[in-house]
Phi, psi and omega in degrees: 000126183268169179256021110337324196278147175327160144280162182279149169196116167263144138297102155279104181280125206277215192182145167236146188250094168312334139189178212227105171238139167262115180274002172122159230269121187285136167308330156308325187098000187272149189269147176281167187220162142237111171237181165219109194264154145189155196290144186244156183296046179260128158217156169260169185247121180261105168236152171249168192194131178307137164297155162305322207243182201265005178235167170255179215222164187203140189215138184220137153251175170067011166179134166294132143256328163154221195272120188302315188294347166303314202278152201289327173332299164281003181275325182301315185298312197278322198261012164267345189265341181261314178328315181293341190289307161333282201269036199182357150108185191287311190291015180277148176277113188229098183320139197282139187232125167288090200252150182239118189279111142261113182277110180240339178275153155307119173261149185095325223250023178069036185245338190043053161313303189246042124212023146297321173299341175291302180319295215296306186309302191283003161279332177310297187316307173305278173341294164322311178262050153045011160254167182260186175197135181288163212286326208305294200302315152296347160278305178318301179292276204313337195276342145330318191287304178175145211299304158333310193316292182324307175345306189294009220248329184301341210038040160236194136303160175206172173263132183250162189200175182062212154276340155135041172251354176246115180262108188241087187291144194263124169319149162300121182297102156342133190073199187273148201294125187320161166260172181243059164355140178205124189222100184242147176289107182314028170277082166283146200248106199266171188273332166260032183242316194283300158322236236313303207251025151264341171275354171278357193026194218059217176315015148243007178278133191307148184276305182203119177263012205263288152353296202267342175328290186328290162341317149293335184255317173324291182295356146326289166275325175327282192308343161304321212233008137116054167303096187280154185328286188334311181283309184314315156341294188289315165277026190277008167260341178249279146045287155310335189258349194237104211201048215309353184246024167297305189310299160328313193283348206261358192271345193257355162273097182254144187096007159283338178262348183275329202251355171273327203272317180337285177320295184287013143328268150003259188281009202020061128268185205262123176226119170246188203230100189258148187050195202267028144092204345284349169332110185262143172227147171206147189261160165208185185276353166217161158284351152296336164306262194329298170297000134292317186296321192319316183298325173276337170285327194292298201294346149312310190309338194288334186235023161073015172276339198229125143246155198233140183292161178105158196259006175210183192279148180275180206248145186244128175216144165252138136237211160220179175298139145148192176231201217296163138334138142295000000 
């Protein structure tokens, strides 16, 4: 890669988990899941660059992610970097990469923002240095990464399985693409803290985790058979309902469960929860719906009809289903 060259720039798509059943405790320890995810137009912006210096670098604007040595980007980068080694011997040449993160999903909020960034660093990164990697060994590297990764790796919808290294890719929905409402509470949820007090049951235990398996497999076969916009719309009450790391997300947030019945007060839907929250969602038939509701929570918030758990004002995005541009 010359330092002549464009920078590499990926689109990192947030995610929504259309439902979530946890199906049970792995020998690993990790939990097995059945969710069915697809991607939203929310994206951070990723570019790469040959670096300055002999390591590579990360510059993230537009949100803390914590400690730059931390963020999965440069972990993605290293670990796109030993994959090429596998598969191209030790001596393949891979230039130290300057990469820059603008950050627009929320973090911490169950959209799995930074490990859409990951999925996006190791393709960029294979590309900046020209190799290939068999699809196998890149399934490999993101499931490394993080349970979330592979998913990005589908670009569509997909059925997740396992802990989330096993990717069942989905037909796309016939018509036009749902909006999406997205209301996240300035509150972070971390995912094993949310595991841990789905595994203490009691008031974080799924009311019949049995209900959302069904649920989950049901919307399976729909997009199998070729699910239009409309119809997921009409079913976003149940939909909304199937969430087994819901209950969790509402005992370790308190006022996250007071503010989804608001909300659906409010707006008369249906308010789900994606992933371990706090990310409240709600669908419609368009993104112009979604950007009336947004319009109508930011004026509850304003006017103190709607409060949100957290130490800052929360964050409102209308966007819709789908993934990056081609």
């Amino acid at each position: 890669m010359s330092d002549r060259l464009a920078p590499v720039v990926r689109l990192a798509p947030a995610k929504l988990n259309l439902t979530l059943s946890v199906v049970g405790r792995r020998p690993d320890g990790y939990h097995a899941l059945h969710t069915v995810m697809a991607p939203l137009r929310l994206f951070d912006r990723l570019s790469l660059a040959p670096a300055a210096g002999p390591v590579d670098t990360l510059h993230v604007t537009g949100a803390d992610t914590g400690p730059t040595q931390d963020n999965l980007v440069l972990r993605a980068i290293a670990a796109a970097r030993e994959a090429a080694a596998r598969a191209n011997g030790r001596g393949t040449p891979t230039v130290p990469l300057a990469a820059r993160l603008e950050k627009h999903i929320p973090v911490a909020a169950g959209l799995a923002g930074g490990s859409s960034d990951a999925a996006a660093a190791l393709d960029a990164a294979l590309e900046a240095w020209s190799l290939e990697v068999p699809a196998g060994d890149r399934a490999r590297a993101a499931a490394s990464l993080g349970s979330d990764v592979p998913f990005f790796l589908a670009g569509s919808p997909a059925l997740i399985e396992g802990r989330g290294e096993q990717v069942t890719p989905l037909p796309n929905l016939t018509g036009v693409a749902p909006g999406v409402l997205l209301v996240t509470p300035a509150v972070a949820v971390r995912t094993a803290d949310a595991f841990a007090a789905f595994d203490a049951g009691g008031a974080a235990a799924p009311a019949d985790p049995r209900s959302t398996r069904i649920s989950s497999e049901h919307l399976v076969s729909e997009l199998l058979g070729g699910l239009s916009s409309h119809d997921l719309v009409v079913r976003a009450g149940v939909l909304a309902a199937t969430n087994d790391l819901a209950a969790a997300a509402f005992q370790l947030v308190p006022g996250l469960l007071q503010l989804r019945r608001r909300m659906s007060r409010i707006l008369g839907v249906s308010i789900g929860l994606s992933g371990s929250g706090p990310t409240l969602w709600a669908l419609y038939p368009s993104l112009d719906g979604a950007r009336l509701a947004a319009e109508a929570v930011d004026g509850a918030f304003r006017r103190r009809d709607l409060e949100a758990p957290g130490s800052g004002a929360p964050s409102v995005i209308a966007t819709e289903l789908g993934g990056p541009p081609e």
